[in-house]
Jmol script that loads the backbone (N, CA, C; Angstrom):
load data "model"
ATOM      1  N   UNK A   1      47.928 151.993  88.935  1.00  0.00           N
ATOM      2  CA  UNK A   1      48.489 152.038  90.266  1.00  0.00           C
ATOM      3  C   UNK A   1      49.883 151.431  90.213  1.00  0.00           C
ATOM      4  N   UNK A   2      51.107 152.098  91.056  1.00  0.00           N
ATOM      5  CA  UNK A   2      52.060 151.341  90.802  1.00  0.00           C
ATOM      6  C   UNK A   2      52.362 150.550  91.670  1.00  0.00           C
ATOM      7  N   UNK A   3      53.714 149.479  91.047  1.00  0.00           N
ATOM      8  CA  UNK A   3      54.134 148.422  92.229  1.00  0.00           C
ATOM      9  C   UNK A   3      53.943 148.551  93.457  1.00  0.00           C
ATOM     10  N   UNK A   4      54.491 149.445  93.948  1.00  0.00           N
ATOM     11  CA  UNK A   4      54.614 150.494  95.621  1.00  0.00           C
ATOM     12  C   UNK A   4      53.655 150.287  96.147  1.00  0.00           C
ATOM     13  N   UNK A   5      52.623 151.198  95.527  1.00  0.00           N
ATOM     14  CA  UNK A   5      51.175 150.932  96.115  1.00  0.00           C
ATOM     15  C   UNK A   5      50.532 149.681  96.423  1.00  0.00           C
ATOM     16  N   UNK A   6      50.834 148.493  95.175  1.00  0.00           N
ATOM     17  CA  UNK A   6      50.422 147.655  95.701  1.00  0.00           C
ATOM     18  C   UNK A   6      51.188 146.485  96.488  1.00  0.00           C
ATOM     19  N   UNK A   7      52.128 146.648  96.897  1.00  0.00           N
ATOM     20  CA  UNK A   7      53.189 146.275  98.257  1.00  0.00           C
ATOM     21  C   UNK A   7      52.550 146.622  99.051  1.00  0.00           C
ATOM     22  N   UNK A   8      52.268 148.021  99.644  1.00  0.00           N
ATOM     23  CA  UNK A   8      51.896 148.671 100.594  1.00  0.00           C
ATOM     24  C   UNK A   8      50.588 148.308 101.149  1.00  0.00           C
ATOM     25  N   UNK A   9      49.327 148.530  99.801  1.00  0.00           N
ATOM     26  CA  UNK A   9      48.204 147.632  99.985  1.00  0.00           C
ATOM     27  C   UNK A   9      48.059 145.975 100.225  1.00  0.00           C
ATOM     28  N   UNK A  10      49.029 145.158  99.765  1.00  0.00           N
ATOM     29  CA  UNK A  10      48.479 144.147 100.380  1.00  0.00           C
ATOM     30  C   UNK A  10      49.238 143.701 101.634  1.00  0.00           C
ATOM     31  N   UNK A  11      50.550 144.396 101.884  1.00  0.00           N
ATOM     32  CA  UNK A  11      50.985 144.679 103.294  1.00  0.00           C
ATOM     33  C   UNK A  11      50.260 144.805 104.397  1.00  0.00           C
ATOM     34  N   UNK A  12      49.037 146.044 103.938  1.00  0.00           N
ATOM     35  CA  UNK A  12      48.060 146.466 104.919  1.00  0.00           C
ATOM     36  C   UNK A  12      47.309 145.313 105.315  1.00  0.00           C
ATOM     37  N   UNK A  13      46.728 145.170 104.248  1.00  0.00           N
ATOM     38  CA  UNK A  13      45.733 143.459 103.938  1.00  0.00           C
ATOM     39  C   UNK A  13      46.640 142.405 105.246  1.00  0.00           C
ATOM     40  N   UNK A  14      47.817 142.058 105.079  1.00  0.00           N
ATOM     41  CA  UNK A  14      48.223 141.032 105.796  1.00  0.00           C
ATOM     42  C   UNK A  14      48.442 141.147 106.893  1.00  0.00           C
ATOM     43  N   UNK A  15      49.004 142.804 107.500  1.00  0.00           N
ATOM     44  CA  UNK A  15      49.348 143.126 108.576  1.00  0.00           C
ATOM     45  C   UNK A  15      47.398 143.253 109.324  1.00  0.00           C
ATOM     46  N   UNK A  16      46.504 143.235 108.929  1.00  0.00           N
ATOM     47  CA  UNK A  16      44.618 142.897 109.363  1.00  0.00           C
ATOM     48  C   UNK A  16      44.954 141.755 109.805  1.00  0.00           C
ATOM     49  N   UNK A  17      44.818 140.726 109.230  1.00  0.00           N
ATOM     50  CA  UNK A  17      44.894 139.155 109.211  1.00  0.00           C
ATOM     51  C   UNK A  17      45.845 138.272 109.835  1.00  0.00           C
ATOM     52  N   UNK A  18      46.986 138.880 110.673  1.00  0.00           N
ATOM     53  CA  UNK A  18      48.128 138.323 111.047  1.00  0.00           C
ATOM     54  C   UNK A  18      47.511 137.405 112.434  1.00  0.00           C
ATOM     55  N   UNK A  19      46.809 138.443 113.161  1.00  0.00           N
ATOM     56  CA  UNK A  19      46.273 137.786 114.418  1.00  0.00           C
ATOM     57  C   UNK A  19      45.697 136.304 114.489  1.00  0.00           C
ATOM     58  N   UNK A  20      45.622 136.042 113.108  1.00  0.00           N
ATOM     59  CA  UNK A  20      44.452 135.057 113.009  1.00  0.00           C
ATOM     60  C   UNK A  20      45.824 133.604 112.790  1.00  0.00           C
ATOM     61  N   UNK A  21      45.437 132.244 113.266  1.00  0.00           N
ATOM     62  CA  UNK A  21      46.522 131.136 112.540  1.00  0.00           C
ATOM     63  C   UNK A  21      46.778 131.378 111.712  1.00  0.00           C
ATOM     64  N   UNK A  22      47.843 130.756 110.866  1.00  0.00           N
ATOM     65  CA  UNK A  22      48.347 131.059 109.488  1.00  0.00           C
ATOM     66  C   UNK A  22      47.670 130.508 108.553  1.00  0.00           C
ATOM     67  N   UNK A  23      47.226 129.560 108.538  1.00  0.00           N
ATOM     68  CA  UNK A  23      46.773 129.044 107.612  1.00  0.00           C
ATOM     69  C   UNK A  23      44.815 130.145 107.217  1.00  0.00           C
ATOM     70  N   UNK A  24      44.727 130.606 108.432  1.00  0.00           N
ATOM     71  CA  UNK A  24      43.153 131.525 108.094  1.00  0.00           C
ATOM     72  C   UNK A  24      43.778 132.871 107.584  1.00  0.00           C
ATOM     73  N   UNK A  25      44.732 133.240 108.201  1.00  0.00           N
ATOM     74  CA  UNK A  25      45.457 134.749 107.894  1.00  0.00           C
ATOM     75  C   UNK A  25      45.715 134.699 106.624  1.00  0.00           C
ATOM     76  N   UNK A  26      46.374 133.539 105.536  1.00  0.00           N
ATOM     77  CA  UNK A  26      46.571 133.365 104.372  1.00  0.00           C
ATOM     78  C   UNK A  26      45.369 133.533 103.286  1.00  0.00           C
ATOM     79  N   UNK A  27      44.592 132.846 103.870  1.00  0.00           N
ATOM     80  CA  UNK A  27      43.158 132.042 103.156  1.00  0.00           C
ATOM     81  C   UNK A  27      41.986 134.293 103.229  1.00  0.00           C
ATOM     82  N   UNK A  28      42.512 133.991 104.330  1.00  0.00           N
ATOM     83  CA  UNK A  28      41.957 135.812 104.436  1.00  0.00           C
ATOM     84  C   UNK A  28      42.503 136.997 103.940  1.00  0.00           C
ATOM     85  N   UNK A  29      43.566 136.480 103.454  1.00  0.00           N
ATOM     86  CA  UNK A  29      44.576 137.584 102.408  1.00  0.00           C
ATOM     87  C   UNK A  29      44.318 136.806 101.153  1.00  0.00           C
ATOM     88  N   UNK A  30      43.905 136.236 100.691  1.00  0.00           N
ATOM     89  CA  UNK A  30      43.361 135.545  99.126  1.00  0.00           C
ATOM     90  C   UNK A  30      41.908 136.056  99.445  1.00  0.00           C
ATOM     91  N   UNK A  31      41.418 135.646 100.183  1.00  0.00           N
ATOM     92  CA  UNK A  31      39.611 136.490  99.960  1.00  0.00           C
ATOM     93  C   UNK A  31      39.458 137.861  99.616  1.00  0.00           C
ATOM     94  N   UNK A  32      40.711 138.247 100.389  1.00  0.00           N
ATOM     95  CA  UNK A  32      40.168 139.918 100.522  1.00  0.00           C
ATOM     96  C   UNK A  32      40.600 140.080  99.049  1.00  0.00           C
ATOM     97  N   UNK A  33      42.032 139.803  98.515  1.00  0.00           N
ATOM     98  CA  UNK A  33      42.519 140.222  97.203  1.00  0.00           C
ATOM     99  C   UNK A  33      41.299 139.875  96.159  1.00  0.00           C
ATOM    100  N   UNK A  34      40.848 138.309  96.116  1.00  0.00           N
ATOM    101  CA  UNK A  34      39.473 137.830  95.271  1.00  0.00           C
ATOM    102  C   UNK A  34      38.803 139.112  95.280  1.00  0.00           C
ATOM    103  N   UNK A  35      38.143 139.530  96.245  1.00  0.00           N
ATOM    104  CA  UNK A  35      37.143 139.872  96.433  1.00  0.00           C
ATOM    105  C   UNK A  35      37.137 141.558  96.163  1.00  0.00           C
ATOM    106  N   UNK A  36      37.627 141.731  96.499  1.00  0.00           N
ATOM    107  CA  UNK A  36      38.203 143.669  96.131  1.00  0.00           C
ATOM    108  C   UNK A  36      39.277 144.092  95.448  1.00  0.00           C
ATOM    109  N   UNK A  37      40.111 143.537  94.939  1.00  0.00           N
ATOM    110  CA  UNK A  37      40.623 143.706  94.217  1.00  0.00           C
ATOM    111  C   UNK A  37      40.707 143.370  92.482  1.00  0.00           C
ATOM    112  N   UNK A  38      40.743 144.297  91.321  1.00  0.00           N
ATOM    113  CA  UNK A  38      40.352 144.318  89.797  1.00  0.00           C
ATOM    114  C   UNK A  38      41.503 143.204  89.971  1.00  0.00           C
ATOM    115  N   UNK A  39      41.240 142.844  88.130  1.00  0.00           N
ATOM    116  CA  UNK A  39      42.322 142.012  87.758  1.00  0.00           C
ATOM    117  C   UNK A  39      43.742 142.281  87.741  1.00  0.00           C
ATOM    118  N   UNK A  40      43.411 143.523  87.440  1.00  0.00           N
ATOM    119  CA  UNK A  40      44.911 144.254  86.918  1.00  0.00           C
ATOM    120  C   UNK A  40      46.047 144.419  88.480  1.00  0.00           C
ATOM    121  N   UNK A  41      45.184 144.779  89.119  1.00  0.00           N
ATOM    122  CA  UNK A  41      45.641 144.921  90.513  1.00  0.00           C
ATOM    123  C   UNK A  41      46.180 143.715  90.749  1.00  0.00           C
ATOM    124  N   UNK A  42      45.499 142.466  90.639  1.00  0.00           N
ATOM    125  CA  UNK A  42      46.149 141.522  90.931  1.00  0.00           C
ATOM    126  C   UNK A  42      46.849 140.357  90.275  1.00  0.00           C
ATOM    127  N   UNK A  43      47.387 141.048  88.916  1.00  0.00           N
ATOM    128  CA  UNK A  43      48.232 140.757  88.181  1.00  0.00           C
ATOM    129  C   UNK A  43      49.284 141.647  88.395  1.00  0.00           C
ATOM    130  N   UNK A  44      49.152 142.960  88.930  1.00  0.00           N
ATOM    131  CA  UNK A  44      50.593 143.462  89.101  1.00  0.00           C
ATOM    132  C   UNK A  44      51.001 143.294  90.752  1.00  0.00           C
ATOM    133  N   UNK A  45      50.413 142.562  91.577  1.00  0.00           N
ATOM    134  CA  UNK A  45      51.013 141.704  92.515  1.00  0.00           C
ATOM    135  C   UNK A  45      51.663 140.388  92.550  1.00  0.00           C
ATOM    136  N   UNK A  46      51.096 139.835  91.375  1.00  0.00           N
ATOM    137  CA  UNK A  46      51.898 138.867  91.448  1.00  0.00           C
ATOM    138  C   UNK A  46      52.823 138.756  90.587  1.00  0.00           C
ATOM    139  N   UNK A  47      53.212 139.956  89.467  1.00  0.00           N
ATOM    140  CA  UNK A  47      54.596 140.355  88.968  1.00  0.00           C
ATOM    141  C   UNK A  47      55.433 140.890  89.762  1.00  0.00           C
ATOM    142  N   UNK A  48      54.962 141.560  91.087  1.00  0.00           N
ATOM    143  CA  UNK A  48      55.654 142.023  92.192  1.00  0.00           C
ATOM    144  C   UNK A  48      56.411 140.516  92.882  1.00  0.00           C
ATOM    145  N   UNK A  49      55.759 140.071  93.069  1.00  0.00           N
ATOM    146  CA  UNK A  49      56.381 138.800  94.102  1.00  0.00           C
ATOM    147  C   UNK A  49      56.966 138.073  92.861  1.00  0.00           C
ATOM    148  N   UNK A  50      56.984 137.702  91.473  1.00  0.00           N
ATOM    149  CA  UNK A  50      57.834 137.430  90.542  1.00  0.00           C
ATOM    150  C   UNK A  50      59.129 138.297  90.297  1.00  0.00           C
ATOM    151  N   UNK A  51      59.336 139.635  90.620  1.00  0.00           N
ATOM    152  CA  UNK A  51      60.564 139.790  90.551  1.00  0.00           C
ATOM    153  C   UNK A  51      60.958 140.234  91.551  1.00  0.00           C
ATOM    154  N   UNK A  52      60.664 140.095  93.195  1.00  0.00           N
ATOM    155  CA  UNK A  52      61.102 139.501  94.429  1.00  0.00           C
ATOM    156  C   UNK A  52      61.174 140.543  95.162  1.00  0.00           C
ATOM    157  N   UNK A  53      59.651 141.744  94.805  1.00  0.00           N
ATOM    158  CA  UNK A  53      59.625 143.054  95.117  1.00  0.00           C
ATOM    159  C   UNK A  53      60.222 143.243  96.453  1.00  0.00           C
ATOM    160  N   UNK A  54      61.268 143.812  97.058  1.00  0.00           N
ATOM    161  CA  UNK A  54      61.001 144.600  98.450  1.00  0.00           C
ATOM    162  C   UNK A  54      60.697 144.682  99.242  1.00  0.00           C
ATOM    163  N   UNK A  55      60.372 143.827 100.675  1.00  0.00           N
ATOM    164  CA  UNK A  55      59.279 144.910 101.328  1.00  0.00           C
ATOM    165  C   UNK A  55      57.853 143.927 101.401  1.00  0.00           C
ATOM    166  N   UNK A  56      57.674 142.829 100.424  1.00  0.00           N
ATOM    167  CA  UNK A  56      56.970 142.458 100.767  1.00  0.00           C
ATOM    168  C   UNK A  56      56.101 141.264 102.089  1.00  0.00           C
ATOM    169  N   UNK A  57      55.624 141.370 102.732  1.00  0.00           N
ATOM    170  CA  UNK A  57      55.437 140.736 103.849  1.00  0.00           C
ATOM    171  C   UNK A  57      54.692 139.412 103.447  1.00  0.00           C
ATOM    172  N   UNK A  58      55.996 138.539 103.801  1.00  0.00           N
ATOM    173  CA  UNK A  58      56.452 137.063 103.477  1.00  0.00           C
ATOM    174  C   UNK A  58      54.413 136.194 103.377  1.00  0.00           C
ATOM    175  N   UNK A  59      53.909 136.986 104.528  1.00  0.00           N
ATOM    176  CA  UNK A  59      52.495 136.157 104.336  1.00  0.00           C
ATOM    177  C   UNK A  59      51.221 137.013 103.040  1.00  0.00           C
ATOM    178  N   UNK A  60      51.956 137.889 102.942  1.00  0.00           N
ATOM    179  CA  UNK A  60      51.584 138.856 101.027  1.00  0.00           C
ATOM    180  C   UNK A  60      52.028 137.943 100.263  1.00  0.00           C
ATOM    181  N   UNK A  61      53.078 137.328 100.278  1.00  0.00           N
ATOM    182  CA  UNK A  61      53.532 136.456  99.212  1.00  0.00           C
ATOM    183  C   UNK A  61      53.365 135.034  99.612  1.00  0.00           C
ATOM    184  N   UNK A  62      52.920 134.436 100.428  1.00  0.00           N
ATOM    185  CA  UNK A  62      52.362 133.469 100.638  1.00  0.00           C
ATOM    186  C   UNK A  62      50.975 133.249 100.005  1.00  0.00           C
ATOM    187  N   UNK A  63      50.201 134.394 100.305  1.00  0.00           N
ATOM    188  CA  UNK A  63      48.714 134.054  99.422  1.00  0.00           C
ATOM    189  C   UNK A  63      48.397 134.813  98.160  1.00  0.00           C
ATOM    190  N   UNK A  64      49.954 135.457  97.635  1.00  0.00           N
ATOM    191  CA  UNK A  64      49.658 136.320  96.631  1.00  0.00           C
ATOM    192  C   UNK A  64      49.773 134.091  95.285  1.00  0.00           C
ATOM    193  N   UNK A  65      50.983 133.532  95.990  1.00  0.00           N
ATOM    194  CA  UNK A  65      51.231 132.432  95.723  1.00  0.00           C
ATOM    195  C   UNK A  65      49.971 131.465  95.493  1.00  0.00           C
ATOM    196  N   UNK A  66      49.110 131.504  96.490  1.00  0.00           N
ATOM    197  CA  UNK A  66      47.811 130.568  96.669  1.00  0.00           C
ATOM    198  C   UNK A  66      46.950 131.166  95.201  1.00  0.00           C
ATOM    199  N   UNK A  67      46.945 132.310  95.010  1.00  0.00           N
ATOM    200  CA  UNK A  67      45.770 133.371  94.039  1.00  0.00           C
ATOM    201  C   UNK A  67      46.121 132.340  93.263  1.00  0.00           C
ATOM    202  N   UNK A  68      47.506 131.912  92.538  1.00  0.00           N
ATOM    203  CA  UNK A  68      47.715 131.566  91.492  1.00  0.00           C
ATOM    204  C   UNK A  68      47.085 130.314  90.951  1.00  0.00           C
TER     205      UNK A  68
END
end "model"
wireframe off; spacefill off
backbone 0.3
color backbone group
């Protein structure tokens, strides 16, 4: 799957979870990634937010940050 896609997917993921405080909206964008998402998937998200992909929505990279 490429970068794109997974911008877009965990975009989706964060833009679900926004409604919620920040600190649960975060914690609920790390569950969902844990939880459904392979490794690989979420190793090429967080090479995305390492080279300062685009596009990504600041609370995607807030708990792409926490995964770590």
């Amino acid at each position: 799957m490429a970068v794109a896609a997974q911008v877009r997917l965990v975009n989706d993921v964060a833009r679900h979870f926004r409604h919620l405080p920040h600190d649960e909206a975060v914690a609920g964008v790390v569950q969902h990634v844990r939880t459904f998402w392979e490794p690989r998937m979420r190793a090429q998200l967080l090479a995305a937010v390492d080279a300062g992909e685009d596009g990504l929505d600041p609370l995607a990279v807030e708990a792409a940050e926490a995964l770590r």
